[in-house]
C-alpha positions in Angstrom: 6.8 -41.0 3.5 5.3 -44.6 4.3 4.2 -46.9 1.1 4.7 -46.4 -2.5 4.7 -43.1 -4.1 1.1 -42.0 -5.6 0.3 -40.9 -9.0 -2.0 -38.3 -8.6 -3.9 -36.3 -11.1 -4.9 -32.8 -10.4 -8.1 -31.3 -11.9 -8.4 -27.0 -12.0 -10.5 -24.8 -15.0 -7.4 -22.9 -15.3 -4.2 -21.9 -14.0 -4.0 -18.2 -15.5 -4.7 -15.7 -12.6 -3.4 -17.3 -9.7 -6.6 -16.6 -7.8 -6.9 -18.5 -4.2 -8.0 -21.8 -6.1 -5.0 -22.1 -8.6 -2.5 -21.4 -5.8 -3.4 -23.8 -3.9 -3.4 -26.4 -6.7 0.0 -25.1 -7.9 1.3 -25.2 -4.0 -0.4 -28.6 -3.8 1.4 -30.1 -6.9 4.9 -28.7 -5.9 4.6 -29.7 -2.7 3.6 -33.4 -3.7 6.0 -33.7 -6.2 9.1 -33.2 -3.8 7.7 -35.5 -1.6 8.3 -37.8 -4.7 4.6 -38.6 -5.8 4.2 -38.3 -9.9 2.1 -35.3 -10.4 0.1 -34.1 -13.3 -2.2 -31.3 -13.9 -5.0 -30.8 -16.4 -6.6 -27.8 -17.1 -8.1 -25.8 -19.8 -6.1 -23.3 -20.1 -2.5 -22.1 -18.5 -0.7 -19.3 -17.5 3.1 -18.4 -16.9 2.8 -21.1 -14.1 2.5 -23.9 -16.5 6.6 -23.0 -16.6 7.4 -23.3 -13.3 5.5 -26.5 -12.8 6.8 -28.2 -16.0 10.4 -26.8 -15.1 9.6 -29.4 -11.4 8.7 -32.1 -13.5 5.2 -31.4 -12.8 3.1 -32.5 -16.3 0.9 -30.0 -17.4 -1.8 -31.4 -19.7 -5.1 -29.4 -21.5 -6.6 -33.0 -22.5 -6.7 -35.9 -20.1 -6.5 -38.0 -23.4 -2.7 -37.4 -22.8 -2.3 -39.0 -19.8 -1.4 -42.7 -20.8 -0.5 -44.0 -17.5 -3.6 -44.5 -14.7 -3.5 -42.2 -12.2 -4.1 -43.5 -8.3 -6.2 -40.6 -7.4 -7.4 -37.9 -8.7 -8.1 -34.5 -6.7 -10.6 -32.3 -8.6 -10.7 -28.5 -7.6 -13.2 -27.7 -10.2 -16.2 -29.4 -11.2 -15.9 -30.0 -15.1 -12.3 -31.0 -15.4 -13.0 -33.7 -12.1 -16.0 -35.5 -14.1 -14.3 -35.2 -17.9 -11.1 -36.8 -15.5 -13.2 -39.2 -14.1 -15.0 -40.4 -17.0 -11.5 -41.0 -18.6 -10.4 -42.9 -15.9 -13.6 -44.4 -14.8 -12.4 -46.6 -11.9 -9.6 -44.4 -10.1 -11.0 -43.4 -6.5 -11.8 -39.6 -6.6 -11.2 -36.7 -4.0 -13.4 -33.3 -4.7 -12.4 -29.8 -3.0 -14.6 -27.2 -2.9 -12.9 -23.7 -2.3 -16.2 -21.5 -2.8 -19.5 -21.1 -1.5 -21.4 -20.0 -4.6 -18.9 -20.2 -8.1 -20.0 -22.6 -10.4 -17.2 -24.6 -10.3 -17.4 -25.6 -6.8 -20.3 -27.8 -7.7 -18.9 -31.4 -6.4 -18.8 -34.1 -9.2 -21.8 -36.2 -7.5 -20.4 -39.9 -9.2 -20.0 -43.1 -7.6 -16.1 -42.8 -7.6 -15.9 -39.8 -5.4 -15.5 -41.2 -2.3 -14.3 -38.2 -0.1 -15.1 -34.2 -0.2 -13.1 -31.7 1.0 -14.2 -28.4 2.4 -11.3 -25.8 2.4 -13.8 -23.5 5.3 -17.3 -24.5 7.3 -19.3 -22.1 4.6 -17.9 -24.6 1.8 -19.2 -27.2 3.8 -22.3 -25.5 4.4 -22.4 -25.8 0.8 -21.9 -29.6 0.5 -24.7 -30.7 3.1 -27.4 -27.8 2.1 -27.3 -27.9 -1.7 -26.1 -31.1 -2.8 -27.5 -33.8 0.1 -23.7 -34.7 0.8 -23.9 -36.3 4.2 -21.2 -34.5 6.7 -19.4 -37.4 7.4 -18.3 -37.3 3.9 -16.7 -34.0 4.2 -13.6 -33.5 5.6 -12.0 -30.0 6.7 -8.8 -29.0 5.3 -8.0 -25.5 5.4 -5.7 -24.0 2.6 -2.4 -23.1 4.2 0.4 -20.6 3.6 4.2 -21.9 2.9 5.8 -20.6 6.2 9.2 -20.4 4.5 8.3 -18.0 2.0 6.4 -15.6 4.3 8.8 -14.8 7.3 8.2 -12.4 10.1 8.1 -8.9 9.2 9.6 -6.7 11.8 7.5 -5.7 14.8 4.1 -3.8 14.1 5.1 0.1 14.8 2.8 1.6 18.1 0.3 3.7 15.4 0.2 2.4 11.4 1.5 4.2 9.0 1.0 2.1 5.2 -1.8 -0.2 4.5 -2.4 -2.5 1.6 -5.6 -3.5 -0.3 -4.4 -7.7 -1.3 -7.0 -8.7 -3.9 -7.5 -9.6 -7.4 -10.8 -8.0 -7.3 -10.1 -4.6 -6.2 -10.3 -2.2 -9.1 -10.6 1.5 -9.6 -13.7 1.7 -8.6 -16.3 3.1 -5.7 -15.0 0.6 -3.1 -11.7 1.2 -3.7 -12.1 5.1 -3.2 -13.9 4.0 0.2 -10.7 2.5 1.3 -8.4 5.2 0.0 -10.3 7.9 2.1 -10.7 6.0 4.8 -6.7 5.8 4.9 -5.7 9.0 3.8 -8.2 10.2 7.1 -6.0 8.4 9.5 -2.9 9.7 7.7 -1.9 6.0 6.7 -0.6 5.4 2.7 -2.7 2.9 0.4 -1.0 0.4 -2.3 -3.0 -1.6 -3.7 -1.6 -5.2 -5.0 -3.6 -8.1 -7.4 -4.6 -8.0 -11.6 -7.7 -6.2 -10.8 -5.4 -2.9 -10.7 -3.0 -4.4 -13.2 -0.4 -4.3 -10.3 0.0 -8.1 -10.1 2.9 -9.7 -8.0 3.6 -13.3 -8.9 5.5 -13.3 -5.1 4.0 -11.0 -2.7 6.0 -12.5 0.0 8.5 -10.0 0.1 6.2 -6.7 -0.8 3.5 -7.7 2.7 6.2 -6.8 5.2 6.2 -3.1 4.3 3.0 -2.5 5.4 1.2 -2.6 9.1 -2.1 -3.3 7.8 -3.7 -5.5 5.2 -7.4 -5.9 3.6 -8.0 -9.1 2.6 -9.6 -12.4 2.4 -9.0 -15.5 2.2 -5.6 -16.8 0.7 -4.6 -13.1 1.1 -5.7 -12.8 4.5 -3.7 -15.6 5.4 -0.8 -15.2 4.0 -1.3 -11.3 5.6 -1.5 -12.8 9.3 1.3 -15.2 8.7 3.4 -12.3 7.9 2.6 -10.5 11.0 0.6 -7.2 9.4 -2.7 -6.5 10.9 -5.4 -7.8 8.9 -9.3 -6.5 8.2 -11.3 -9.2 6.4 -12.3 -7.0 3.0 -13.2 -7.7 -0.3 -14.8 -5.4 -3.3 -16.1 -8.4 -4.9 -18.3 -9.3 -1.0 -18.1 -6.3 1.3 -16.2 -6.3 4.7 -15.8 -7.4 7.9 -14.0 -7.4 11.3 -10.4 -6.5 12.0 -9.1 -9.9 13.5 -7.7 -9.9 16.8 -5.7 -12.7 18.8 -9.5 -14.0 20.3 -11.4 -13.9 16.9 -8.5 -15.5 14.4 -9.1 -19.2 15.5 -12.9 -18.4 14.4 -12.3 -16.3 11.1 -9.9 -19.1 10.2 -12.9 -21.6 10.3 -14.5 -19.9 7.7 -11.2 -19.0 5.8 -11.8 -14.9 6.4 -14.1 -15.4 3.7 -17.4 -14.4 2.5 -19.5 -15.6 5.7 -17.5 -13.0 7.9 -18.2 -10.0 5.0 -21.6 -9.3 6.3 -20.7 -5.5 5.9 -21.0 -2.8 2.7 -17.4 -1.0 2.1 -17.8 2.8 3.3 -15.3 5.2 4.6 -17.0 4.9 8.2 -16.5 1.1 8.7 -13.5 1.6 7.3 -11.9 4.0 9.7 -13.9 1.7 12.4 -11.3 -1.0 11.8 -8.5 1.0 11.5 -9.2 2.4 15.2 -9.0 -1.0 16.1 -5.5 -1.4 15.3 -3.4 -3.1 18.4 0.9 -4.1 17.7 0.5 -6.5 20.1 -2.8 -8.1 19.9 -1.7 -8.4 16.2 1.3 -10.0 17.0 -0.1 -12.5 19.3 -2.8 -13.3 16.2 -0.1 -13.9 13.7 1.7 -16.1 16.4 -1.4 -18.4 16.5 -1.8 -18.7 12.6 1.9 -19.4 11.9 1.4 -22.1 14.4 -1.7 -23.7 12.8 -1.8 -22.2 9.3 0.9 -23.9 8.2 1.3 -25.4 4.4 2.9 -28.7 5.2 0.0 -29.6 7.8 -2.4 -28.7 4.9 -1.1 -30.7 2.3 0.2 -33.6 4.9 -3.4 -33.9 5.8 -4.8 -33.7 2.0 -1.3 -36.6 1.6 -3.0 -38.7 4.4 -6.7 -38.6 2.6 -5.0 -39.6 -0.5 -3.0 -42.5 0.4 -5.9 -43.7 2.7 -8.3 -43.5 -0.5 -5.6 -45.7 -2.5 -5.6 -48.0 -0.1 -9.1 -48.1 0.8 -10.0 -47.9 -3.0 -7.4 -49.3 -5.4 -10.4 -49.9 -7.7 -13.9 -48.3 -7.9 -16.1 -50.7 -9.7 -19.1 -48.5 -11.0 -21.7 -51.1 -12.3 -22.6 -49.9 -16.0 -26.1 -48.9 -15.3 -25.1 -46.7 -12.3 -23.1 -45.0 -14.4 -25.3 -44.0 -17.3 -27.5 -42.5 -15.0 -25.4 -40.3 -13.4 -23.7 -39.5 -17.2 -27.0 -39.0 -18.3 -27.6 -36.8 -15.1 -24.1 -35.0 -15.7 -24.8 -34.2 -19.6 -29.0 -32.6 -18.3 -27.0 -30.7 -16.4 -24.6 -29.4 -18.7 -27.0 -28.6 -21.6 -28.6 -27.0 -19.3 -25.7 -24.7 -18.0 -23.9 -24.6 -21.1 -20.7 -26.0 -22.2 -18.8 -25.2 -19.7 -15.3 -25.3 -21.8 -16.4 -23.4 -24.0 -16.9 -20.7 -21.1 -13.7 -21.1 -19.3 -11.8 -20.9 -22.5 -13.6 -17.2 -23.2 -13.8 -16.2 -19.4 -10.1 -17.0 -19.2 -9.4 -14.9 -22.7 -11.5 -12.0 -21.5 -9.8 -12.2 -18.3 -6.3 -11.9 -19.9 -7.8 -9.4 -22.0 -9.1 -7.2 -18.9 -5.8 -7.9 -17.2 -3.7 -6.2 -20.3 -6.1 -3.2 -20.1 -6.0 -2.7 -16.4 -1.9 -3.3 -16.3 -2.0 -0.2 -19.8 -4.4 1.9 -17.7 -2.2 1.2 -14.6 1.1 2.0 -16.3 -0.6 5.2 -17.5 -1.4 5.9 -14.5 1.8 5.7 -12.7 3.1 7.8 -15.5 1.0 10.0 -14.8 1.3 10.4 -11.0 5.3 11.0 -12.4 4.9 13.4 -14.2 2.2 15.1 -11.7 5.1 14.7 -9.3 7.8 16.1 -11.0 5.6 19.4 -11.8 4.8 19.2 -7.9 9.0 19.1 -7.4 9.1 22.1 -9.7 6.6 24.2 -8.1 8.3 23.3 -4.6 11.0 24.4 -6.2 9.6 27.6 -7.6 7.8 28.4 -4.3 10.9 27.9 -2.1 12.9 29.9 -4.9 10.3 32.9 -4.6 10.5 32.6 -1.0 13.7 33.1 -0.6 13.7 35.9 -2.8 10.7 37.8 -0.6 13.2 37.5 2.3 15.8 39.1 0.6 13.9 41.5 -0.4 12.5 42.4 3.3 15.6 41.9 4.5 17.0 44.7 1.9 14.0 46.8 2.5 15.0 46.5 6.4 18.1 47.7 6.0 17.1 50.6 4.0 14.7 51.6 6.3 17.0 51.4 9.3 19.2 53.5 7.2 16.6 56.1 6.6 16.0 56.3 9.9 19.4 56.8 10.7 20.0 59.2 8.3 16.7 60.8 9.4 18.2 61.1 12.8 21.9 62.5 11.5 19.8 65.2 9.6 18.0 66.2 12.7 20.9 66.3 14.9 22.9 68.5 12.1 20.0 70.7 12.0 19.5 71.2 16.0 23.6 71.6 16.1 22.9 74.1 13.1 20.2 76.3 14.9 22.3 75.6 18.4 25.9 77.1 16.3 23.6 80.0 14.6 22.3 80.5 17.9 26.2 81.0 19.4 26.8 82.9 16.4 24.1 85.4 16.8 24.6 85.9 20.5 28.7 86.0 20.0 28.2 88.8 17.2 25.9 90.7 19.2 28.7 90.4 21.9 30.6 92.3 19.3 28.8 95.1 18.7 28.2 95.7 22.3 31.9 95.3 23.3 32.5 97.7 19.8 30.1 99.9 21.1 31.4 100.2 24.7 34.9 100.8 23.4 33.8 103.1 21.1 31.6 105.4 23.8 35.0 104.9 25.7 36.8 106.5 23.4 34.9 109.2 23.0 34.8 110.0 26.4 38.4 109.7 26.3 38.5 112.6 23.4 36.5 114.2 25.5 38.4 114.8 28.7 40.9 117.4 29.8 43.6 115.3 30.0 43.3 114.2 26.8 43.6 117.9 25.6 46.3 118.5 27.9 48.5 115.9 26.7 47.7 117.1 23.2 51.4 118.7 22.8 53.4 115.6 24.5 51.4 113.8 22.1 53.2 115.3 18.9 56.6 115.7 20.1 56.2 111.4 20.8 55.3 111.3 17.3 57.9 113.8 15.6 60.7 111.8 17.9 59.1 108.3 16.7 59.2 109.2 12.7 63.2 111.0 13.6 64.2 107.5 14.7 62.9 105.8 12.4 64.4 107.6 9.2 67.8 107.7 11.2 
């Protein structure tokens, strides 16, 4: 770093949500700080990140009143906390950013001592020059950028997608969402869904974006998306949809941050699925390869270091003559009874906000339990089923068997039955043999009794059987 270290003063509403605008000022203050620069932050109201910056020596202050030392510059990223910084310090050289098109608080502080505007996209720009008369030579472009060393590569896209992500703090359970969700579940690909709108906030997505091929998103989310190497369609509930982007369209969707300008679309299943047809591993790789090269967080900042130092220099002292001023006071305060104390709003938008959060994380938690519980009767049907299942094909199986044994048997009993007539058969025809061969004999015999030689031999006849019954009782 070349001269003295600044001290800067950053002005933000809040640093609760971690919305695109309060990372960047968190990233922004870090960043600064370990380049050695004295940081300090004011806002209205913080969040858990108030411990992590304080834990960096980064001060975090809710009334400028409590900065004693004069700052060198101050960068406003809300409109409010720059002009109640400015009027505190009223001769420190003053650098607005504005990070949205239409929110109130990216109304520029339009005093004497801001000398430079920053534009974080051409629509912001737009902005600048159209509504507030801010001539374009004023406004320099510094696009937000994305801590490479945080988001790595993810491994290589697969050929067809198989998990997508909706990345926004504004996605709830609503219409849109169910869009997206059918959209998916039509081209068989799963749908998480990660930001506070859903109560499923992630204070580091770094390490959740590489599990999924495709991402809807804008902005911050969209970058931090292509830098990761998923395939990215520029989405939003809160602003409708746009393009996938592709290796010859990511140069121009980062010009206008992959915000609102490119969601000229509404959210419906059709244009959904249109997207996701557009899906390409390579052409998304060779897109992610261009933004890691010139999305970068260090030539973000570096460039918003530069624009700093050169306003110190340039501006050590901004001498507002004391007329001048009262005008524009008086021009500031119209405006603000007009509008309405603006505190007074950021205080309750930040409390409802939190308040919305803890309802949406206790109708989130109740959900998941829920989607348990559905589960683990789902496991039990499964279970069930397959248990019944099993059982029917025992059961066929058994009733197989037992008819293949009926039929066998069926077949014994017919064989023993035609073995039965052929043996009764034999029978019949053997005892009819019988009684012919009985019958033959017995004609014999008669004819026998009947001859003359049978008479004849009558006397030899009883002297063979008066010798046989001598002999014997000798």
């Amino acid at each position: 770093m070349t001269g003295p270290p600044l001290r800067i003063l950053l002005a933000m509403c809040y640093l609760v949500h971690r919305t695109g605008a309060e990372m960047f000022t968190r990233d922004l203050a870090l960043w600064l700080r370990r380049r050695g620069h004295a940081v300090t932050i004011f806002a209205t109201a913080f969040g858990d990140m108030a411990d992590e910056l304080r834990h960096a020596s980064i001060a975090c202050i809710t009334d400028v009143a409590d900065m004693a030392a004069r700052p060198d510059v101050i960068i406003g990223n809300t409109h409010h906390e720059t002009v109640r910084a400015l009027l505190h310090f009223h001769d420190v050289p003053v650098l607005t950013i504005c990070h949205d098109r239409s929110a109130e608080h990216g109304r520029p502080a339009q005093f004497s001592q801001v000398v430079r505007h920053i534009a974080v996209d051409e629509n912001c720009a737009e902005r600048l020059v159209h509504e507030f008369g801010i001539e374009r030579e004023r406004i320099e472009l510094i696009q937000n950028g994305v801590d490479l060393s945080r988001f790595v590569p993810r491994a290589p896209l697969p050929a067809a997608a198989r998990s997508a992500l909706l990345f926004s703090n504004y996605a709830s359970h609503d219409a849109q969402l169910e869009e997206v969700r059918a959209a998916c579940a039509e081209r068989g690909l799963t749908l998480d869904v990660i930001g506070s709108g859903t109560g499923n906030h992630l204070p580091d997505p770094a390490a959740a974006l590489g599990r999924y091929d495709i991402v809807f998103g804008k902005g911050r989310c969209a970058t931090e998306a292509l830098v990761t190497g998923n395939a990215v369609v520029v989405l939003d509930p809160s602003s409708g949809m746009g393009e996938m982007v592709t290796a010859g369209t990511v140069a121009h969707a980062r010009r206008w941050n992959f915000g609102r300008a490119l969601m000229t679309r509404p959210i419906t299943r059709q244009n959904v699925v249109a997207e996701l047809d557009k899906f390409d591993a390579e052409d998304a790789r060779e897109a992610a390869a261009w933004m890691r090269a010139n999305g970068g967080l260090d030539t973000t900042l570096g460039a918003l270091e530069d624009c700093a130092k050169r306003m110190r220099d340039a501006h050590p002292i901004v001498a507002v003559p004391a007329e001048q001023r009262a005008r524009e006071i008086a021009h500031y305060m119209d405006d603000w009874i007009r509008r309405g104390s603006a505190t007074t709003a950021h205080l309750g938008l930040a409390s409802l906000h939190q308040h919305i959060a803890g309802l949406q994380q206790a109708f989130n938690d109740q959900q998941r339990a829920h989607q348990a519980q559905i589960g683990t009767w789902r496991a039990e049907v499964q279970r069930q089923s397959e248990h019944a299942a099993a059982l029917a094909a025992q059961l066929q199986a058994a009733e197989a068997a037992q008819a293949a044994q009926f039929q066998s048997a069926k077949a014994a009993l017919a064989a023993a039955s035609t073995a039965h007539a052929a043996l009764g058969a034999r029978l019949a025809d053997a005892e009819r043999q019988a009684l012919d061969d009985a019958a033959g004999m017995d004609a014999r015999l008669r004819e026998v009794y009947a001859s003359r030689s049978w008479r004849i031999t009558a006397p030899l006849r009883q002297i063979s059987t008066f010798l046989r019954a001598r002999i014997h009782r000798t």
